[in-house]
N, C-alpha and C positions, 0 to 999 in steps of 0.2 A: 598350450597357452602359457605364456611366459608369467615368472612367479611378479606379483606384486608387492610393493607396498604398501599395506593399510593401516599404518600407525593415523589415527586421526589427526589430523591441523586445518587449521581454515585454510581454505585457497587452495586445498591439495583435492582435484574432483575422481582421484584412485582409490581415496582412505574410506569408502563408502566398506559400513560393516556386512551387509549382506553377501555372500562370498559365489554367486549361484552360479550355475553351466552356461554357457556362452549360448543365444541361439542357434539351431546347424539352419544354413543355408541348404537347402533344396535342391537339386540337380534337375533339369526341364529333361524333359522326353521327346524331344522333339520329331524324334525317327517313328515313334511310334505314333505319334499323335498324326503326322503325317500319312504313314498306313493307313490306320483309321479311316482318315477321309479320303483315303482312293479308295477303302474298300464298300465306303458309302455312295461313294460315285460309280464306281462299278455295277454296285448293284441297279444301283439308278437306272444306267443305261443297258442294264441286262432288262431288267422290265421293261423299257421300252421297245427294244429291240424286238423281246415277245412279243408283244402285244401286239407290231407291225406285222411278225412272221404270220399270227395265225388271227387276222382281224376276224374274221367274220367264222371262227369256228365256235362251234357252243359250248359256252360257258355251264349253262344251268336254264331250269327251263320254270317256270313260275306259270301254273295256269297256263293260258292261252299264249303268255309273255315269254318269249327266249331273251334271254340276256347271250350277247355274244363275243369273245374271247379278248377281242382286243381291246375296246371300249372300257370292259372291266379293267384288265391288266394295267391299262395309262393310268386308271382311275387311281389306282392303289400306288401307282409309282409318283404321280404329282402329289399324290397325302403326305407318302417318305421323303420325299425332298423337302416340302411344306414343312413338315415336322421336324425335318433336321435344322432349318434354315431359322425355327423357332427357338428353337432345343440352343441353338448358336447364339441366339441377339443379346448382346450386352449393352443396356442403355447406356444414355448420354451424362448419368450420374454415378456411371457403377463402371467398376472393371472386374473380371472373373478367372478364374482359376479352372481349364479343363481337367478331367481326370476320367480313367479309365480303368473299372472295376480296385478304386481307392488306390489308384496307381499316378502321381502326378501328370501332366503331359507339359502345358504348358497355361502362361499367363498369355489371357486376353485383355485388348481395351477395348475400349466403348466403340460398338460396329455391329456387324451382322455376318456372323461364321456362318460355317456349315459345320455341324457337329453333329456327325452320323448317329442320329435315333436309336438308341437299344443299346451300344456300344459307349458313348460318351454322356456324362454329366457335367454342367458347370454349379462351380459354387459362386455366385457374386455376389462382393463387400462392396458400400459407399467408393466413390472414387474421390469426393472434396478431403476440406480441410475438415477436423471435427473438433471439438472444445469439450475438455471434461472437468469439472472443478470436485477435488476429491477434497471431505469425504462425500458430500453426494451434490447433485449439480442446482437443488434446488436447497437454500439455507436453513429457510424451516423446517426441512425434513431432516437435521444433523439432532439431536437428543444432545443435550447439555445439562443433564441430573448428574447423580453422582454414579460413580464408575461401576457399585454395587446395585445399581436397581434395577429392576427389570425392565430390559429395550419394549418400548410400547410398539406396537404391529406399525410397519413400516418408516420405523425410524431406522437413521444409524447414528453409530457412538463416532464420536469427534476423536480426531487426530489431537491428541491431550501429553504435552509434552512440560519437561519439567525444564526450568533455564538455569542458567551457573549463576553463583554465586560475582558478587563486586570484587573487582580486583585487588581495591582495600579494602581492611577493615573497616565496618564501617562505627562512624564514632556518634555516641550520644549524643542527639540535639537538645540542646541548650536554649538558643535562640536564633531565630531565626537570621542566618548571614545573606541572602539571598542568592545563593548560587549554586544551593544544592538540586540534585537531580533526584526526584520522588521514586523515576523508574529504576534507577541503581541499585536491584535487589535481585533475589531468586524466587522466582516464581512458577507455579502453574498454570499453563494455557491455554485456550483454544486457538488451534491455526488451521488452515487450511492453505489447499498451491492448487491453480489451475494449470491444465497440461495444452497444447495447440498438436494434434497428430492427423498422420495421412497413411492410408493403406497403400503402398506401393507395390505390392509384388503380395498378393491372396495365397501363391502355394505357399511361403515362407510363413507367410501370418499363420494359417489354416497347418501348416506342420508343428509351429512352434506354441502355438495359443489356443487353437480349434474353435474359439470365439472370442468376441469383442472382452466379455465378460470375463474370461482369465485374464485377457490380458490387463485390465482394468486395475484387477487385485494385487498382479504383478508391479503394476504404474503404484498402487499407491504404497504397497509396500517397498520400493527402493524408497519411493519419496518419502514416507513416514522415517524410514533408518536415516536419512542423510539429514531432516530435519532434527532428530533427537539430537543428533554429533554436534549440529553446529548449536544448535540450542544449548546443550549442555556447558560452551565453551564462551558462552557470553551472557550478560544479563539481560532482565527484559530491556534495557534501555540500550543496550548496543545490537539486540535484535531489531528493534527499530530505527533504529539509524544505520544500520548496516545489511539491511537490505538489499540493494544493488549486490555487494559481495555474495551473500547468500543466494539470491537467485543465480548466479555464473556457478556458481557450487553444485545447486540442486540439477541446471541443465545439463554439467557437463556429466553427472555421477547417470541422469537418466539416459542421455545419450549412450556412457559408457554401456551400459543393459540392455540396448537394446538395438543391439547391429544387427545385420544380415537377419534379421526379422520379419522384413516385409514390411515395414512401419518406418514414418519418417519423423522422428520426434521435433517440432517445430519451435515451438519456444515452451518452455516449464519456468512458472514465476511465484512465488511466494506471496500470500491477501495477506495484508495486516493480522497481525494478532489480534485475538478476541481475548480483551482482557477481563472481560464479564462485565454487569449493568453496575456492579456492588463498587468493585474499584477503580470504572470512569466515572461513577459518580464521586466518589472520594478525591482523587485526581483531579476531578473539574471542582471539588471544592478547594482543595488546597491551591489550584489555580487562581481561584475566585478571589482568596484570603490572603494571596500574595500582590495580587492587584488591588486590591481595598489597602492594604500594608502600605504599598510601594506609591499609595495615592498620598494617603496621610503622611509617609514623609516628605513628599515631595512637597505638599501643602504647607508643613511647619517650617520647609528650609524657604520656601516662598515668602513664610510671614515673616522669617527671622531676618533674611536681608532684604525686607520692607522693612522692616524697623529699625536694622542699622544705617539705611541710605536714607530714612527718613529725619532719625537723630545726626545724620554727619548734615543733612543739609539747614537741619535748626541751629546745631553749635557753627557752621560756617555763616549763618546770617547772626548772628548771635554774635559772631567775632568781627565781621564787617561795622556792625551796629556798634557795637564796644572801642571798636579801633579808631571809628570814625568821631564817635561824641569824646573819646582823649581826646585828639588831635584838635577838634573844635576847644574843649576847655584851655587848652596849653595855648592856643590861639588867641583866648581871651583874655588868660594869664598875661602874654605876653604886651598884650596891645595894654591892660589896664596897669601892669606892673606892681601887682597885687601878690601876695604868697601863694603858694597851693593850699592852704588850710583855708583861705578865705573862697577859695575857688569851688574846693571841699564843700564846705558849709554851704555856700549856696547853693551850689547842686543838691543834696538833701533836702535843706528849705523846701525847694523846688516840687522835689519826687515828693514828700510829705505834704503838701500844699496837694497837689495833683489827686492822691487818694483818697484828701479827708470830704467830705459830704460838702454841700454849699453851702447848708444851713444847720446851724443849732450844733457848732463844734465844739466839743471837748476831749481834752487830753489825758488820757489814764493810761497807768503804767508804772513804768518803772520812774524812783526817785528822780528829784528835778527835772525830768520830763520836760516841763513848763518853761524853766530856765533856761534849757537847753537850745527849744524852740527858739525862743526869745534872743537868746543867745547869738544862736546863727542869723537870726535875722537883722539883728544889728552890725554884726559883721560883714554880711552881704549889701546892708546901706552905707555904711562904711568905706565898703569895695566901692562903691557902684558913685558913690559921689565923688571920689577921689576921681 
């Protein structure tokens, strides 16, 4: 086997740390396995043959009852063939592995051998696809205490990996800018990867595994190594976003493991990380806190430019109104040929007339007030007769 590379980097599916013996592929026996069944059939028709040479010679005598020689002999030769023909059937969900005194011969698929009685055994594994989700395929049965306590009777311990550290430093929050990432830390895990595999060739499985159950331990130990490597070399927040990457990773390192096996590794994919109840709740609070935040500023900068478009629309009516009653007085100015002071004064007259009460008026205030009044309103008669 040629030497490798295994310096770790993401995207590299070679750098896998476990460094183990390549499976050996198996060599079929076909010459022999073929013997075999001539020498099954052989015999077959040697008991037949007897049994025709000497039908009616006696077998054995029972009481008043002769059993006689040929009758027996067929008897026993249609049980051997029967039994080989049993000893051979490989259902429509299973393929098998012949062997002969622990000696491979050859793979069977789904059908019906003759595999000579006494002489041959088959082993047969599932033929479909099968799904294994490590560490175990039902969730509640994964133990998530701490790594010191005693496994309760029929738990298992979690695939519990530790994540890298943030590429920057990270820096004291102050206040809130809205655009920090909560996950951009180093963390401990729970994760789990399910596997999609197929038994393709039983003697290669059954040479290199001997059952489902090693190979199982084998599957989750590459998979547990290639998940630390890339976990180590990201945060939890670029573990979860970069999933895709990491699954193409984790298939290609299991594929790597498991050639000429007998197994066809179909797809290996990474579950979300289990970041525990303690810090999704946390996480859905800071979510929660940032949406309440991001409500209330959005609310103040809603009120502030209601308030500005509502003052630019008072000072423009404001300024229409002001611009219009000039234009009006200089109009009157001009028609009566009057000064602005007396234009002045009446307009005040006016506005002071307008505010005071209809009834029971008096003037308080500041000095000559009275006079003032008076004042302008002589001047406005004044205008107004001219």
């Amino acid at each position: 086997m040629s030497d490798q590379d295994t310096s770790a980097s993401p995207g590299n599916p070679s750098s896998a740390t476990p460094q183990q013996s390549e499976p050996n592929e198996v060599e079929e026996s076909g010459y022999l396995y073929g013997t075999l069944i001539a020498i099954g059939i052989a015999f077959a028709f040697a008991l037949g043959a007897f049994s025709a040479f000497d039908w009616n010679g006696l077998l054995f005598k029972f009481g008043e009852v002769e059993f006689n020689m040929g009758p027996g002999v067929l008897l026993i030769d249609l049980a051997f063939v029967t039994a080989s023909l049993v000893n051979g059937y490989v259902g429509a969900k299973s393929i098998a592995g012949a062997y002969f005194a622990g000696k491979a011969l050859k793979n069977l698929d789904s059908g019906l051998h003759f595999a000579t009685i006494g002489l041959m055994n088959l082993n047969r594994q599932p033929k479909g696809i099968q799904e294994r989700q490590e560490p175990d395929d039902n969730p509640d049965n994964v133990f998530h205490g701490e790594d010191l306590a005693e496994l309760p009777k029929g738990m298992t311990r979690p695939i519990r990996i530790v994540t890298g550290a943030p590429k920057a430093a990270a820096k004291p929050v102050t206040k809130w800018r809205g655009d920090e990432d909560t996950l951009e830390t180093r963390m401990t895990i729970d994760t789990s990867f399910a596997t999609q595999w197929q038994i393709t060739g039983v003697i290669d499985f059954v040479a290199n595994y001997g059952s489902e159950k090693q190979f199982l331990q084998q599957l989750r130990d590459v998979g547990e190594a290639t998940l630390s490597e890339e976990f180590a070399m990201r945060s939890v927040s670029e573990v979860v976003s970069q999933q895709q990457a990491i699954n193409t990773i984790l298939y290609g390192r299991v594929q790597q493991r498991f050639p000429h096996s007998g197994i066809k590794i179909i797809s290996v994919r990474l579950i979300s990380p289990n970041l525990g109840h303690r810090v999704s709740s946390a996480l859905a609070d800071i979510a929660e806190a940032r949406s309440k935040a991001t409500a209330a500023i959005t609310t103040a900068e809603a009120a502030r430019v209601t308030a500005i478009k509502a003052g630019e629309g008072e000072g423009g009516k404001d300024k229409a109104r002001f611009t219009g009653r000039a234009a009006g007085l200089k109009a009157i100015k001009d028609k009566l040929g009057v000064g602005g002071d007396a234009i002045l004064a009446a307009e005040t007259s006016r506005d002071i007339a307008e505010k005071l009460p209809k009834e029971g008026t008096f003037v308080l205030g500041a000095s000559n007030g009275i006079a003032d009044i008076v004042g302008v309103s002589k001047v406005v008669q004044a205008a107004l007769n001219k």
